[in-house]
N, C-alpha and C positions, 0 to 999 in steps of 0.2 A: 412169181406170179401165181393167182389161182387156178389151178389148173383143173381140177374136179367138178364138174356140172355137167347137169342135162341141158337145160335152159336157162342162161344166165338171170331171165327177168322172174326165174324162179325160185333161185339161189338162196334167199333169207328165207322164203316159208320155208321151202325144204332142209334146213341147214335147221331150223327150231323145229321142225317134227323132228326129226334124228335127234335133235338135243334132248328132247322132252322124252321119246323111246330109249336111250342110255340110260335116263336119269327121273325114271317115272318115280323111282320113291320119293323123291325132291319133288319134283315140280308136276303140274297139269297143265294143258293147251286150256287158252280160252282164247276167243276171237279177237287178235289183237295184243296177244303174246301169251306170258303163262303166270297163273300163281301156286304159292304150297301146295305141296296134293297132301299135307297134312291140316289136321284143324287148327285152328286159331282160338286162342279164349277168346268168347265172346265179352265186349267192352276194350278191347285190344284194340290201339291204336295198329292201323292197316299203313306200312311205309312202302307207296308204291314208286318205283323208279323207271328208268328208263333211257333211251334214244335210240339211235341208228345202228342197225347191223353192224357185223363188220368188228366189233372191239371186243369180243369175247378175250374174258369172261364179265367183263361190263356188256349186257347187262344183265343178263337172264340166268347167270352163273354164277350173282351173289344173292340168289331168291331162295331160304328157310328159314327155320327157326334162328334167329339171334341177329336175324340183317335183313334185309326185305321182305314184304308181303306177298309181292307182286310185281313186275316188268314188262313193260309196252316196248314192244320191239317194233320199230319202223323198218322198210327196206333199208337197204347198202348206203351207209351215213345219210340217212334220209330221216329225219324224225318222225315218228309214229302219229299218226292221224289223231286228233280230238276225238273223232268216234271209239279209237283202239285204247287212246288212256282213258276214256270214261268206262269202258267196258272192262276193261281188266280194273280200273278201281272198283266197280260195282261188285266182280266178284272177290276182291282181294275184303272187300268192306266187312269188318266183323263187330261194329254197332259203337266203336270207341275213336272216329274219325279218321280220317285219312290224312297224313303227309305225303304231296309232292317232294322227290328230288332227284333230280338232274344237271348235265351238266348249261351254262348257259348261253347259249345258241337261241340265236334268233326264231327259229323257227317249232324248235321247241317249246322255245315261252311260250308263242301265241301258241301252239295245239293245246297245251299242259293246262293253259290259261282257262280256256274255251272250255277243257273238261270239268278245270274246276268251276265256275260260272255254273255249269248245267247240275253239277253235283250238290253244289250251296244253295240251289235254289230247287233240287227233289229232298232238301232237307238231311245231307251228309254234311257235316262238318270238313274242310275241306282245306287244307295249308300249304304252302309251299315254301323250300327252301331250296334257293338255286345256289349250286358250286361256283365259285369263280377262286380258283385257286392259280392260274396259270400268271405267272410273274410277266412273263413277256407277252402280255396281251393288250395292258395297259398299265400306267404308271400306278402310283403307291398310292396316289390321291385321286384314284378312280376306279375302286376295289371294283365296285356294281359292274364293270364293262369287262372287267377280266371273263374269260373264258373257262371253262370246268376240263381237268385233265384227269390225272392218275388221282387226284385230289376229292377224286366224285367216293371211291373209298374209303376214304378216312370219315365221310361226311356220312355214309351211307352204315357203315358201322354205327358210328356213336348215335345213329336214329334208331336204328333198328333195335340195339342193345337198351335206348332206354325205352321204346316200343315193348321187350320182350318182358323186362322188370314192370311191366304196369302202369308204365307213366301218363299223365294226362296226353292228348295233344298237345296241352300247351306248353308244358315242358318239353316232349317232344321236340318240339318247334325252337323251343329257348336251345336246346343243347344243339340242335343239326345247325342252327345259326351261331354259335359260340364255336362247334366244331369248325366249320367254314373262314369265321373268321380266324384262327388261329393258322391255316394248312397254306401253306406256299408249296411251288409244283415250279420245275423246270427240265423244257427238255430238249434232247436236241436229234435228229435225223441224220443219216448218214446215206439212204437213196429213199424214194418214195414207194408208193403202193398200188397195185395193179386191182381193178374189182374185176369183181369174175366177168368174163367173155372182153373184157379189152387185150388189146394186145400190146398197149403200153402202159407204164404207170401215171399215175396223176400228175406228177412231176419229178425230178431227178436233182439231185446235188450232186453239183460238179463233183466230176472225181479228185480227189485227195482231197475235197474241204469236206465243212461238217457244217450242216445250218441250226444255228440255236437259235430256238423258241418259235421253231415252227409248229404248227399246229397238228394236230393229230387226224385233219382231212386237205392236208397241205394247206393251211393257210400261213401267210407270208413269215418268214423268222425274222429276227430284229437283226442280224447279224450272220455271215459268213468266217469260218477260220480252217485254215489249215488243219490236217486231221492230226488231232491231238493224241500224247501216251495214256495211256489208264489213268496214270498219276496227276496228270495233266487236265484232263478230263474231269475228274474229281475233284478238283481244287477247284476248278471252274463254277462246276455247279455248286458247290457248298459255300462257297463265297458269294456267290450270287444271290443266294437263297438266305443265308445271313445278315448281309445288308438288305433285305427285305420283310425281316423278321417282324408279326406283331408285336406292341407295344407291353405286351402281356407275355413275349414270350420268354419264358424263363430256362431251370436247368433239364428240363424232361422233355425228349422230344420222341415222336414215332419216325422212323425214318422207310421209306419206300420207294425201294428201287426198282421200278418197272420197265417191262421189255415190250417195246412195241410190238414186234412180230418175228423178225428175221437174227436180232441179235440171242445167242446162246447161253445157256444157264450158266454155264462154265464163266464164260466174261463176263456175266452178271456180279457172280459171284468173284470175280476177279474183283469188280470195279467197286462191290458192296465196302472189298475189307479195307480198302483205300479211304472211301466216303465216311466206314466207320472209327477210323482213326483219325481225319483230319475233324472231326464234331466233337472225340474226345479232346483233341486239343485244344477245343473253343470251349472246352468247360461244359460240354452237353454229356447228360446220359442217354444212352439210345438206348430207349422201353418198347419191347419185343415190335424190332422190325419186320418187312415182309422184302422178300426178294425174289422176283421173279414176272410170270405174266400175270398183269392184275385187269391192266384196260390197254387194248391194244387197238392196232390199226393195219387189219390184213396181216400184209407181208413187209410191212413196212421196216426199215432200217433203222434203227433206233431205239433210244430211251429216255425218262425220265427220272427223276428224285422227287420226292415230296418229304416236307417234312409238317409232322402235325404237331404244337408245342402245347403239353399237356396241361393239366392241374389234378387237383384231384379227384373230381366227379368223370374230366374224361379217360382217366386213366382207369378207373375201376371201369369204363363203358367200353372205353378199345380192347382192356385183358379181358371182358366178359365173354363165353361160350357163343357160339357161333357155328351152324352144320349146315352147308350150301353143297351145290356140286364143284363150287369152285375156290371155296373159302373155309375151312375147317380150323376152330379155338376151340381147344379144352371141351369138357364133354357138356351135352345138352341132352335132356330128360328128350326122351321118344314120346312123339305125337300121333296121334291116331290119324288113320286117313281120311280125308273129306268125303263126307257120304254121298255127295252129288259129282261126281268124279266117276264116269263113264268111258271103261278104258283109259287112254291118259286123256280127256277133255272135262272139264266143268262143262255141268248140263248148265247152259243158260236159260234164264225163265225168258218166255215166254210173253211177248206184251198182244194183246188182241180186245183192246179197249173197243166197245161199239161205240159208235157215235149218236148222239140224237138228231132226231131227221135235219132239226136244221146243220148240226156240225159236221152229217155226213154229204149233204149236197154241199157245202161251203167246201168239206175236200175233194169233191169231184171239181169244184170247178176250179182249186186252189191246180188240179191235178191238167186240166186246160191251160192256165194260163203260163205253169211251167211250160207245158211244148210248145207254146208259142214261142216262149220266150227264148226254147233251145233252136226250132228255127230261126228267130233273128239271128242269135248267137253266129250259129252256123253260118250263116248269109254274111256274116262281118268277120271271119275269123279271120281272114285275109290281111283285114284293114288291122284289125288287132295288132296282130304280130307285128306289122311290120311300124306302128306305132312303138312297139313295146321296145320293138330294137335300135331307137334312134337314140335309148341310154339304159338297154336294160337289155335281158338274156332273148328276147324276139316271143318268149313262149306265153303268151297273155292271152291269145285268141285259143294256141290248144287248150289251154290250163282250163278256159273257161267254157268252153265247147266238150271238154271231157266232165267237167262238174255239172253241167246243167243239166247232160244225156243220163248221169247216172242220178240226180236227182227228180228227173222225169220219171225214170222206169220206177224209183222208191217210191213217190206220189201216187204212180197210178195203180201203185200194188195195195197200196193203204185204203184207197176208193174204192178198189173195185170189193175188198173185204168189206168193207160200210165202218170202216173209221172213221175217228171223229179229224176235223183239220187239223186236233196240235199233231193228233199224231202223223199225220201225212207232210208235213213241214219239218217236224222231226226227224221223218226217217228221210227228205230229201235233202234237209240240211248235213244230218252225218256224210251220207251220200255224195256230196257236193263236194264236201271236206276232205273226204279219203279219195277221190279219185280226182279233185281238181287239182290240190299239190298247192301250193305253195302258199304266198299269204293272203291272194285274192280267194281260193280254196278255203283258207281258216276262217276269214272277216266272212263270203258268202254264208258259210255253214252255221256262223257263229249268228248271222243275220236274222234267218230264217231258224234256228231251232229258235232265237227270243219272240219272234212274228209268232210260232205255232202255240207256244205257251203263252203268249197274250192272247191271242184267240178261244185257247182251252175245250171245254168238249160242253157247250152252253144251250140252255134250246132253245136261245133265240139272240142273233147279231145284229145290229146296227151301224151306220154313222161312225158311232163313236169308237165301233170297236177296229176300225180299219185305221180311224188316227191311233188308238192304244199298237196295235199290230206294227205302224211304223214308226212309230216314238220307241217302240221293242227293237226295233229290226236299227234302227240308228244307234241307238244309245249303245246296244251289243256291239255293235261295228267300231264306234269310238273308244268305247271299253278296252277293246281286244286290240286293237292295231295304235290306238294312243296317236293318234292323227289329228291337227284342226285344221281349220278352215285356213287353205292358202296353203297349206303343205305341198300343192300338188297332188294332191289322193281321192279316190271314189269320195273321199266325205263333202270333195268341192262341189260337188253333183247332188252327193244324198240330202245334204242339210238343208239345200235349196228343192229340194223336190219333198220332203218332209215340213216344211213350213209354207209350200204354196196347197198342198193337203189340206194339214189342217187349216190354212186361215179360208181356204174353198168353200170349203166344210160349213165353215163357223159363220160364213157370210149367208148360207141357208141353200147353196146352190147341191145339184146331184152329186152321188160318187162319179158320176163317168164326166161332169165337165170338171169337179173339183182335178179328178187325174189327169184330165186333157193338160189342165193349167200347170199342174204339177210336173207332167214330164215335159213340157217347155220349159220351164224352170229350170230343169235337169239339165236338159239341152245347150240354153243359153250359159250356164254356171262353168257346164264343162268346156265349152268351145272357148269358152275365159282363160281358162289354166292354160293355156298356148302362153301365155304372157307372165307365169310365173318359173322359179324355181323352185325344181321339186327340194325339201330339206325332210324326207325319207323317204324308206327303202334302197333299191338300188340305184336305184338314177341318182340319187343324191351326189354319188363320187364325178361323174357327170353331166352335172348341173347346167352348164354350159350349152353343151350340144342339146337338151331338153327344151332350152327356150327357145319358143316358135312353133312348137309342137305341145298340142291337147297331149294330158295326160290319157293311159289307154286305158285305169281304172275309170276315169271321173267318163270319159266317152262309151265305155261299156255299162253306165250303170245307168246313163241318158238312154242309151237305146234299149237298155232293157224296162225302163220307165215306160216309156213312149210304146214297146209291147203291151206292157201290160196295162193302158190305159185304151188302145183297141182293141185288146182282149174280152174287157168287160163289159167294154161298149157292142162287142159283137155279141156277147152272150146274154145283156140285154136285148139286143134286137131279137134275139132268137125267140125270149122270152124264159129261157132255163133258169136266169135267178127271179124275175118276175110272180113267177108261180110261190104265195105267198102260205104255205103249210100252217094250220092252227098253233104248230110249236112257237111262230115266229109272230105271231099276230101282234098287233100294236108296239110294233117295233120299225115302222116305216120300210117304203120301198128299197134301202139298201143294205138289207139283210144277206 
């Protein structure tokens, strides 16, 4: 088990400052993990990676020259916030586009996703290559659903190496996706893994079996066996991994034997010379393997094979030089250190955009109708939860009551500066993201950062800019979560509360009764969903016990409608948006 900590819910910052203080010549802290603390040639594709604590040396342990740019580290298998990978890509960015890649996990997509959206659209070039190397994840004719293992190396190499040679993005992209396709990964556990401050592990395999193709945060293995000899064990996986071989693959393969956490070099290296004689007997040559810990899991019992089956541009990119704190090829010419590198942190610039009078009252009151809306929240968190648990983890009401507190306090720190509304929607939208959690966290964040950049920093708003704001805030939502109408999802609520808007609107009536209509809209759409099946997220396995029961996204995005449509009906009576400044003049009363 982990037995070392102060504070378990401290555990991963403090576990990457300590990494970053060992190994300040490698790497610098930035908010949200760390990149080079050497320079980058400018025009240099930036290959930033990433996920959850917990697997070192994946992921912050293959960041230098010849293999990543940069690593967004999320807490203890938790994936890193959209806010944290946009922010370590911004500083990782050296003017020649960025590569996403990671392993693929749900939850990663959406944050990784979310970052890149905000990145393609400040005008960074912006790509993604997800790993799905894990053979026991899904079948052969369902490569996209497989899962990213020890396989996230093989992938993260051949980017990085053609990254370091000068390559476009878009080869870049061609090679991390040709790497991927070629890399099959199989592995197996022998007991599970403890995170710091539990006093059990996540799960346990029976004693003298062995689970293969369990996943590397306990997810389910395809199969249970008796605990197998070295010999035994090898054969297993190399046959397995054979008959799954791409269509491409030929006689060159990389072979890598990784250790999850608690298995020893020694049996590593036991089981390597086994695995590399049963490949020469299949007529493969094994080009410079790796043995040892590459991507792990805690303390977890077990290990992996990968195999990467080459040609000849990846073979020149996998033998290419390579200098991480955790990954060392052949030698690499010395980099200078980054001049914005204060102690081990990137100084981060600075955003303090003013607003114009009318975009700074629009963020004051953008900055009210959050706290409204974090009291209703509040007021229902009850109901929430225990909606969320009739096919789902219960935590829907925290998740959303911790996003809205911390996008309140971002809001009203942006107003009370005299920012303009993107940027107060901006900074409540990351806000939202990193501290809601999960996917209602990603879609909210992802909502409102598209709402604040539709609005922009203007001197004067309208009507029309409140339909643009939520045709932002929806379209981003659909984007990100890949949700329609009848899924069971916030969108059974939003789509209906976005088109009684705008047709409100367009019929000539106010913002405050077009919203009254709207969030009935909301209201009636989601108390619907009681009569479907949800077919995603988690309730989906669930389906069953869901029907009869409102979805608790499409009912939290009705009541937060229905806020914020007495919100602005209240702060007209006050008369705070009434008061029409010469910035906004001939723009009508719903500016």
């Amino acid at each position: 088990m982990t037995r070392l900590f102060d504070n378990p819910a401290d555990f991963a910052e403090e576990a990457l400052d300590g990494f970053v203080a060992a190994h300040r010549n490698y790497v610098a802290r930035v908010d949200g993990g760390v990149v080079r603390a050497t320079e980058v040639p400018d025009g240099q594709v930036a290959v930033v990676i990433g996920g959850g604590s917990g697997h070192y040396p994946a992921f912050a342990g293959l960041v230098g020259p010849g293999l990543a740019t940069g690593s967004a580290c999320g807490n203890m298998f938790a994936s890193p916030s959209a806010g944290q990978v946009y922010r370590v890509a911004k500083a990782a960015s050296a003017g020649g586009g960025v590569l996403f890649s990671y392993g693929n996990y749900a939850g990663d997509v959406l944050h990784f996703d979310q970052a890149q959206q905000r990145l393609n659209a400040e005008g960074i070039e912006t790509r993604t290559v997800t790993v799905t190397d894990d053979i026991a994840s899904a079948s052969e004719d369902q490569l996209a659903q497989r899962r990213g293992i020890a396989g996230d190396l093989a992938v993260f190499k051949i980017a990085g190496a053609a990254a370091e040679a000068g390559m476009s993005l878009a080869e870049v992209e061609r090679l991390a996706i040709k790497a991927n396709h070629r890399t099959r990964s199989l592995g197996v556990a022998f007991d599970g893994c403890t995170l710091p401050g539990s006093a059990d592990p996540l799960f346990h395999v029976p004693a003298g079996q062995m689970s293969l193709g369990l996943g590397i945060h306990g997810e389910p293995g395809i199969s249970e066996h008796a605990m197998p000899t070295a010999s035994e064990l090898a054969e297993l996986l190399v046959s397995r991994l054979l008959a799954d071989r791409p269509a491409e693959g030929a006689g060159r393969v990389v072979a890598i034997l990784n250790g999850l956490g608690t298995i020893k070099y020694e049996e590593l290296f036991l089981l390597f010379g086994k695995v590399e004689r049963l490949l020469t007997a299949a007529g493969l040559t094994v080009v410079e393997p790796e043995c040892g810990e590459l991507v792990t899991s805690l303390d977890m019992s077990g290990l992996s094979l990968t195999l990467l089956w080459l040609d000849d541009e990846l073979e020149q990119l996998w033998a290419s030089p390579a200098n991480t704190p955790a990954f060392r090829k052949g030698n690499i010419d010395a980099h200078a250190r980054r001049t914005d590198v204060a102690g081990d942190t990137v100084q981060a610039e600075e955003i303090h955009e003013a607003g114009t009078p009318a975009a700074a009252e629009l963020s004051r009151a953008a900055a009210a109708v959050l706290a409204q809306i974090r009291d209703t929240v509040a007021a229902h968190e009850e109901e929430l939860g225990s909606l969320d648990a009739v096919a789902g983890d219960g935590d829907h009401g925290i998740g959303m009551r911790r996003g809205i507190e911390a996008a309140v306090a971002a809001a009203e720190q942006k107003a009370a500066e005299g920012s303009s509304v993107e940027q107060a929607l901006l900074a409540a939208g990351e806000a939202w993201s990193e501290r809601g959690g999960g996917t209602s966290g990603a879609l909210w964040g992802a909502g409102l950062n598209a709402a604040g950049m539709a609005l922009g920093n203007r001197k004067s708003y309208g009507s029309e800019d409140a339909v643009a704001a939520a045709d932002a805030f929806a379209d981003a939502v659909t984007a990100l979560g890949k949700a329609d109408p009848g899924d069971k999802t916030m969108v059974d609520a939003m789509l209906p509360f976005r088109d009684a808007l705008r047709s409100g609107l367009a019929d000539g009536n106010t913002l405050e009764t077009a919203l009254v209509s709207a969030a009935a809209a909301a209201s009636r759409a989601a108390a619907k969903t009681a009569e479907l099946r949800p077919l995603k997220g988690r309730a989906r396995p669930l389906a069953e016990k869901s029907i009869g029961h409102p979805d608790p996204g499409a009912v939290s995005f009705a009541l937060i409608g229905e806020a914020l449509a007495n919100c602005i009906a209240s702060i007209r009576d006050s008369g705070t948006a009434d008061r029409e400044p010469a910035a906004t003049a001939g723009k009508g009363a719903d500016s």
